[in-house]
DORO-633046 format. One record per residue: x, y, z of N, C-alpha, C, O in turn. Coordinates in pm, whole numbers, padded with zeros to 5 digits, always signed. Layout:
BEGIN
XYZXYZXYZXYZ
...
This chain:
BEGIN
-00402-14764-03327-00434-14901-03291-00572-14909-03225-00655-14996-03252
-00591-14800-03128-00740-14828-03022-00868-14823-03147-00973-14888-03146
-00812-14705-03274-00941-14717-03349-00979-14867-03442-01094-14908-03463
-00875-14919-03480-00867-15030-03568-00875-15153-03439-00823-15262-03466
-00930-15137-03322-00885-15284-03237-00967-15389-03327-00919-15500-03350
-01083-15354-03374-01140-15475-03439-01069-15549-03572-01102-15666-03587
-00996-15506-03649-00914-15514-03767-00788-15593-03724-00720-15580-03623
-00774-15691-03841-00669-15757-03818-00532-15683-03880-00576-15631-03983
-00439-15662-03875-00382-15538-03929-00221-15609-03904-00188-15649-03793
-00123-15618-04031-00022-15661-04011+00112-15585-03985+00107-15462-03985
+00209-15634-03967+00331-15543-03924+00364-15461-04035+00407-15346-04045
+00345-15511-04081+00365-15421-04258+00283-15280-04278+00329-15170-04309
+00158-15314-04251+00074-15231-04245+00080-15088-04129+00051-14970-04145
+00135-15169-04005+00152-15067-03903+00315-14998-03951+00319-14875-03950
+00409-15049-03979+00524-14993-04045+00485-14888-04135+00540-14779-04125
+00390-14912-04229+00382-14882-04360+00301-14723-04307+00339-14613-04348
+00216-14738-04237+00139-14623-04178+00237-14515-04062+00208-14400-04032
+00336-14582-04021+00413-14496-03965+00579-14417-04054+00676-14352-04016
+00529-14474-04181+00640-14434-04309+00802-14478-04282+00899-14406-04303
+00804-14647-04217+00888-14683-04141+00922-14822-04203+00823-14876-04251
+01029-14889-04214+01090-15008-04247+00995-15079-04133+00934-15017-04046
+00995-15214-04151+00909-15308-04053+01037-15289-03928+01016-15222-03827
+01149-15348-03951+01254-15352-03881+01296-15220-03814+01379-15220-03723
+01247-15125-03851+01313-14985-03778+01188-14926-03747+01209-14816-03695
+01054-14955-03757+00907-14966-03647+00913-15022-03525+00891-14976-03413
+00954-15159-03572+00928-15269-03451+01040-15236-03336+01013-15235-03216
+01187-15204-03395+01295-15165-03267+01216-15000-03192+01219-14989-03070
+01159-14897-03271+01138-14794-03262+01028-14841-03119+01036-14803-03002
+00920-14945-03189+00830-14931-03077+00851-15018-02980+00791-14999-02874
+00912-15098-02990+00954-15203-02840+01072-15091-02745+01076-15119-02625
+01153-14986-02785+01258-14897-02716+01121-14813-02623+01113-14810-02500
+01017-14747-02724+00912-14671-02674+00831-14741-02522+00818-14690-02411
+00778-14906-02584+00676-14936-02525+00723-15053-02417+00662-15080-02314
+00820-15102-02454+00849-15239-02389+00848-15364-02483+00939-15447-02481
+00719-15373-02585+00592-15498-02638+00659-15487-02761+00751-15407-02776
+00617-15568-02860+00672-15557-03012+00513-15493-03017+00442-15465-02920
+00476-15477-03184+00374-15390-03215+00260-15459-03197+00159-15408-03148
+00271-15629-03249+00193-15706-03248+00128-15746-03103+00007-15754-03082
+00202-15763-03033+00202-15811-02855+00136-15678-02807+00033-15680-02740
+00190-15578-02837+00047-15423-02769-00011-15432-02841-00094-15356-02790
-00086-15477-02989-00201-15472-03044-00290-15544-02933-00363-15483-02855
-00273-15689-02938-00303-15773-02828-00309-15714-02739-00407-15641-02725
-00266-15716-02697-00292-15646-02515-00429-15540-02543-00533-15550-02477
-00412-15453-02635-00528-15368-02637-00639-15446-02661-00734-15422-02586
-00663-15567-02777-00737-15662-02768-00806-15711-02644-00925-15692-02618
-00709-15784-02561-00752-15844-02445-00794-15734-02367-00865-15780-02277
-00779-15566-02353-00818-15481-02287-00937-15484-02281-01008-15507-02183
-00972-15452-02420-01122-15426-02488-01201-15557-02425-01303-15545-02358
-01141-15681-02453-01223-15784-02434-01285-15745-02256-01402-15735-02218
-01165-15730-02181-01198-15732-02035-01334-15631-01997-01400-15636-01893
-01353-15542-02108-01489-15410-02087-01585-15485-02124-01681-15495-02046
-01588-15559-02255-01680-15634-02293-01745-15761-02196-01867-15757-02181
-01672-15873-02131-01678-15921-02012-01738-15869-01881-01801-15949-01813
-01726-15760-01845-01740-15704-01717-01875-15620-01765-01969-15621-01686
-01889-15554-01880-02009-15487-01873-02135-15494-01969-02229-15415-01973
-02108-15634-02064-02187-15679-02147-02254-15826-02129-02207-15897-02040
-02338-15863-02193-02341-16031-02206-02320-16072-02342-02402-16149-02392
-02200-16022-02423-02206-16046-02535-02144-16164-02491-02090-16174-02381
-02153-16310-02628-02076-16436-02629-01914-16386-02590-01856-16278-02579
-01878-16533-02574-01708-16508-02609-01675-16486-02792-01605-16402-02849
-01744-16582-02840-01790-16572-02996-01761-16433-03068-01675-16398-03148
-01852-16377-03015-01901-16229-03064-01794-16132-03027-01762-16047-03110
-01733-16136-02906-01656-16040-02891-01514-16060-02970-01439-15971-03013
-01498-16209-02978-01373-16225-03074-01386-16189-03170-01292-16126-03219
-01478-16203-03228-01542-16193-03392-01492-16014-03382-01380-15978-03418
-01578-15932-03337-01552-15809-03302-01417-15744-03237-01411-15621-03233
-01314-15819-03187-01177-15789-03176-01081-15857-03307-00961-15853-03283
-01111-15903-03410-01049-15942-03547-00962-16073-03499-00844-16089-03530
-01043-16169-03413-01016-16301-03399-01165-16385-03475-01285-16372-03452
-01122-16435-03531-01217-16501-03639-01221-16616-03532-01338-16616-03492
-01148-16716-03463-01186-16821-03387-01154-16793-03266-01056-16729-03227
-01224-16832-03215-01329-16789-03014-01192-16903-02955-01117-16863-02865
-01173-17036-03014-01113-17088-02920-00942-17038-02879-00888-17037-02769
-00865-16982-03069-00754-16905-03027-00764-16765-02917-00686-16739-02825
-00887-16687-02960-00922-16583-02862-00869-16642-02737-00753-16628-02701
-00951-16701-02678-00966-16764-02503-00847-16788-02459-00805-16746-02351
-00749-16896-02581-00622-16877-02525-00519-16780-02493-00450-16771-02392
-00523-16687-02632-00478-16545-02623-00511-16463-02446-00433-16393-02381
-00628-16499-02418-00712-16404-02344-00600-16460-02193-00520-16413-02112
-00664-16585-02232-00577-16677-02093-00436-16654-02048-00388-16633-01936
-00374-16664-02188-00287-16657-02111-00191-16468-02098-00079-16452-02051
-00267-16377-02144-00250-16268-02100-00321-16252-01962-00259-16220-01860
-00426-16273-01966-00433-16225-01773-00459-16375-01680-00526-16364-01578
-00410-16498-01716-00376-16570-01615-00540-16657-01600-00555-16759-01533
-00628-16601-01662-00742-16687-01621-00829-16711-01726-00881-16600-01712
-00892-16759-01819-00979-16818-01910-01117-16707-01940-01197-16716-01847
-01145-16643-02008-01239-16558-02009-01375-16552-01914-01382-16477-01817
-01463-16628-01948-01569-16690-01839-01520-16683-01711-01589-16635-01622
-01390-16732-01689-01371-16708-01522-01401-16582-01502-01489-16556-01420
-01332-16475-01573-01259-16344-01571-01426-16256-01536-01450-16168-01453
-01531-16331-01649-01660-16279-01651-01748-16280-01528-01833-16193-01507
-01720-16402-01433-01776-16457-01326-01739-16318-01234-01812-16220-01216
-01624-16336-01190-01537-16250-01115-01619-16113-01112-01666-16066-01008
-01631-16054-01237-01647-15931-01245-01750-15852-01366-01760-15748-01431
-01783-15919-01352-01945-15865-01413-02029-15794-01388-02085-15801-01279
-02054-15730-01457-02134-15583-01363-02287-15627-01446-02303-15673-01558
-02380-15595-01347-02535-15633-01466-02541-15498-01571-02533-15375-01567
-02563-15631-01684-02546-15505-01826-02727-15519-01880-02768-15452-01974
């Protein structure tokens, strides 16, 4: 998953790569992880985004584009409502000069 974060990549695909029924992946990795496969893809998403934020000035644009969100405004929400605050806030907060 960390190598493909930019790739949009479906359950099928992550099943299919682990030589696994979708249905006997998804129980396999929610027993493992907690998350369904899709919800820790995300999360690694919004991870990545939080490095990009804190130690870049790339757009919000750009970094979605580059995490395999084609639109910035689903990104932000995604982003939001995984860590509770709107990207730009998140950037304010903690920005390191890049």
């Amino acid at each position: 998953m960390q190598k493909r974060i930019g790739d949009v990549i479906s359950l099928n695909e992550f099943a299919s790569f682990a030589n696994l029924s979708v249905s006997h992946f998804s129980v396999l990795f929610r027993s493992k992880t907690g998350y369904s496969p899709i919800e820790y893809f995300n999360h690694l998403k919004i991870q990545k985004a939080c490095q990009y934020l804190t130690f870049t000035k790339m757009s919000i644009k750009e970094m979605a584009i580059m995490l395999g969100v084609e639109d910035q405004y689903y990104f932000s929400r995604m982003f939001s409502k995984l860590m509770d605050i709107p990207p730009t806030e998140y950037r304010k907060r903690n920005m390191v000069n890049a």
